[in-house]
N, C-alpha and C positions, 0 to 999 in steps of 0.2 A: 263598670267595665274594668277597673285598675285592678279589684279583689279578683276577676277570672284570669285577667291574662297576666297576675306574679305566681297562678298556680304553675303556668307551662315555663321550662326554661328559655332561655336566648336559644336560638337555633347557633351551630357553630359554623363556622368557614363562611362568614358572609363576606361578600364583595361591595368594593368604593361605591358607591350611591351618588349617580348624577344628577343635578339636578339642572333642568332647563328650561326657559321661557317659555310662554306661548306661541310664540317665534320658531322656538326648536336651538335658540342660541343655548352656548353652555352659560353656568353663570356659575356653579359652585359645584363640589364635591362633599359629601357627607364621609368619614371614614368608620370604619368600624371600630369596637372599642370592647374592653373584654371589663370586668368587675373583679377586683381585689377588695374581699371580706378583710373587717378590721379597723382598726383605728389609724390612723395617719393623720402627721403635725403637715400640712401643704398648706404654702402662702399664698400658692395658685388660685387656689380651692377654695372657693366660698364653702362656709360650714351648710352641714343640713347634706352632704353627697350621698346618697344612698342608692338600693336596689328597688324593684316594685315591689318587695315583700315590704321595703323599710329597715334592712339591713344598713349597719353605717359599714362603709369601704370608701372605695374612690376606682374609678373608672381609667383604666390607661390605653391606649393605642395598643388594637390589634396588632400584633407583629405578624401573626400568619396570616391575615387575611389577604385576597387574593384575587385578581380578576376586577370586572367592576361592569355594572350594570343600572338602568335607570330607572328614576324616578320618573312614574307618569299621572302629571298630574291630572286631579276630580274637575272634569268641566264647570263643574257648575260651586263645589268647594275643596279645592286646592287651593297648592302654596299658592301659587300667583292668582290664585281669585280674590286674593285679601289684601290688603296693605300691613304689612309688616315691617315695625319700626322699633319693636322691639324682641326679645323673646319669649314671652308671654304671647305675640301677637301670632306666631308660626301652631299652637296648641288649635287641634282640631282640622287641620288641616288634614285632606285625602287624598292620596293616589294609589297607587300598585306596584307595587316590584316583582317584575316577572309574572305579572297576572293577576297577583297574589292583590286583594283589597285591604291596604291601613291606612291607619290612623294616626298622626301626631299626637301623642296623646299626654305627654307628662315632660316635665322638666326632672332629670335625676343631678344632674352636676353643672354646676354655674362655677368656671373657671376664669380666668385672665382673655384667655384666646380661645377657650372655645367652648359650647355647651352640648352637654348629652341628653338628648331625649328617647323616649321611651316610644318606640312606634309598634302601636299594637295586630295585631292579625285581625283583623273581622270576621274570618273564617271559623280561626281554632280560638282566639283570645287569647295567643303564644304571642307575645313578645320577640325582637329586634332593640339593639342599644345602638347609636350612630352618633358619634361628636361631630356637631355643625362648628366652623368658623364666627365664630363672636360678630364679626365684619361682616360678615352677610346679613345680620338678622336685626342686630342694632345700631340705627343711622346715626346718634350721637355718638356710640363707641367708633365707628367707621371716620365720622368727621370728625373730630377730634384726633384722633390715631394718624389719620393723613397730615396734619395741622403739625402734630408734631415730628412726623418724620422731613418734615419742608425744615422746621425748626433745628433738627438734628443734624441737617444736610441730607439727608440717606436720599433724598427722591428730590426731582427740581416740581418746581410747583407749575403743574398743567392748570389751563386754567379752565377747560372744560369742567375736567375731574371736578376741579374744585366747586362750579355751578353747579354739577349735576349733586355731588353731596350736600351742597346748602342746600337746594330746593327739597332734595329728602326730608332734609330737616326739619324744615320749613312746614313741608305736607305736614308732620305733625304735631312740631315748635313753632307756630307762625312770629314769637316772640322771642324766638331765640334768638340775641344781640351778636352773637360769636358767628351764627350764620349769616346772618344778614351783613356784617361786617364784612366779611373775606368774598363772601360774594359780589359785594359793591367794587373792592378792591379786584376781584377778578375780571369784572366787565370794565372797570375803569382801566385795566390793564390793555382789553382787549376795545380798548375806545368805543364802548358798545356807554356813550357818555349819562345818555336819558339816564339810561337802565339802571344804572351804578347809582347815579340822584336819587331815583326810587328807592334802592336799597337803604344810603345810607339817611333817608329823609326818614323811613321806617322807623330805624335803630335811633336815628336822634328822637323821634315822638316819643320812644320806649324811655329814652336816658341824657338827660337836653345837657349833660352836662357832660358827656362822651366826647372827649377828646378827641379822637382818632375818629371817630365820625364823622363832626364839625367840621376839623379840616379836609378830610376829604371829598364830603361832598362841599365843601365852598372850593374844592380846586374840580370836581365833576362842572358843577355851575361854570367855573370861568370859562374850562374846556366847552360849553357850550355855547361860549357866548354872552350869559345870562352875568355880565359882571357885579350889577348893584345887588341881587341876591347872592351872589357869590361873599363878596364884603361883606352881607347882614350875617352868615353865615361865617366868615372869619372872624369878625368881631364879637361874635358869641365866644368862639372860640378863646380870644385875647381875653375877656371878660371870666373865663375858669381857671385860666391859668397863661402868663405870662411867659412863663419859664417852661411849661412843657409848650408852647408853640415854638418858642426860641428853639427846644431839641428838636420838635419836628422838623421847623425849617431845615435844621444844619443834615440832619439825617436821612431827608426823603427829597432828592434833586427838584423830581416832578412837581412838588408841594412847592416849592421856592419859585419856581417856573412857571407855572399858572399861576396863581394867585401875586408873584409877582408883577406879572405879566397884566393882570385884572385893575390890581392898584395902581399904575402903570399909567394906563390907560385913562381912568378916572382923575389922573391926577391932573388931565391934559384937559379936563370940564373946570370951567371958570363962571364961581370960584368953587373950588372943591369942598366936599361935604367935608365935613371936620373929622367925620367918622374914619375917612380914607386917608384925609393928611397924619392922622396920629397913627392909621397905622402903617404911612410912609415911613414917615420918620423914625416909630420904635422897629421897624422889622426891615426897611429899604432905606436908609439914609442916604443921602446925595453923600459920593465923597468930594 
């Protein structure tokens, strides 16, 4: 199909391309995008940007385009009849615009922020160029990106957002340690305490020696209740590193508060496990 439809050009004047759930919710816009023949040095621009002939240029943002109309999705294979995790995963995808029956059909420009695909006509085998949002299509670029906007300041960290982007991740990283982290972190936020365990119990079986882990699901644990696993879990922690629990304590209140609070507790069992008196005394001293 790619050799019939680089016979026909882009059609010109097209309009913003919505696209919406099964729901009928908005979720993204697709914009239109015009083709500059030629060579260009773009740091943006993954190498390989071409046209459906195989022409090298680079693809820039429509400036006249105009209006905007939607995407409707193939019952049976459209965009949301698929799981799309990356952009590879959008390819083949059907709906219509304005009637009209296409197809997703090719990747032409892999950018920073955002990629151009080739959606074909079924009818004529004429071509459409539309640049998608990088963020809609791929859930590590997405989670990641939000990660570091918390990091930068720019956004405060919701902690919904923040679940609903690990579990993406998840759907198709079940081992990705950076999701499963921030998400334990976000339900531990949101005293949602099991759930957070779960998480960070995941991420330790992945990485027994994950600091940030450790400690926090041995403070998930205390917030539960569960003190003596809490402490087996601290003491793993003590056991990797000394001195990065010493910065966690000083750095994270909550982490000094439960698990203080755990040891605490334990210390009031006569006589206390040896395991809890040392880590009284190295991280809770009496003054």
């Amino acid at each position: 199909m790619t050799s019939a439809a680089s016979a026909v050009p882009p059609a010109p004047n097209k309009p913003y391309l919505r696209f919406k759930d099964l729901n009928g919710a908005a979720c993204f816009t697709a914009h239109p995008v015009v083709f500059l023949p030629g060579q260009y040095r773009q740091l943006a621009i993954q190498p390989g940007s071409r046209d459906p002939l195989g022409n090298q240029g680079i693809w820039a943002n429509d400036m006249d385009a105009s209006g905007s109309t939607d995407w409707v999705d193939d019952e049976h294979d459209g965009f949301y009849s698929r799981k799309v995790y990356t952009i590879q995963d959008a390819l083949g995808a059907r709906g219509q615009i304005d009637g009209v029956p296409y197809v997703i059909e090719d990747v032409l420009q892999v950018g920073k922020n955002v990629v151009v695909y080739q959606l074909t006509n079924l009818q004529t085998c004429g071509y459409v160029a539309y640049g998608f949002g990088i963020d809609d299509l791929d859930v590590r670029v997405a989670f990641h990106r939000y990660l570091q906007r918390i990091v930068d300041k720019k956004v405060e960290c919701q902690t919904e957002r923040m679940i609903t982007l690990a579990n993406r991740v998840l759907e198709a990283y079940p081992s990705d340690e950076a999701a499963l982290f921030n998400k334990g972190v976000a339900l531990l936020s949101d005293k949602k305490f099991a759930e957070a365990h779960a998480s960070f119990q995941l991420a330790v079986n992945l990485n027994d020696s994950d600091l940030l882990a450790l400690m926090h699901d041995a403070a998930s644990l205390a917030a539960m209740g569960q003190q003596n696993s809490a402490i087996d879990q601290f003491a793993r922690a003590d056991a990797v590193s000394e001195e990065g629990v010493r910065s966690m304590l000083a750095s994270f209140e909550f982490l000094r508060s439960y698990l203080g609070r755990a040891v605490a507790e334990l210390m009031e069992v006569a006589p206390p496990d040896h395991a809890v008196r040392d880590l009284w005394l190295k991280y809770f001293p009496p003054v």
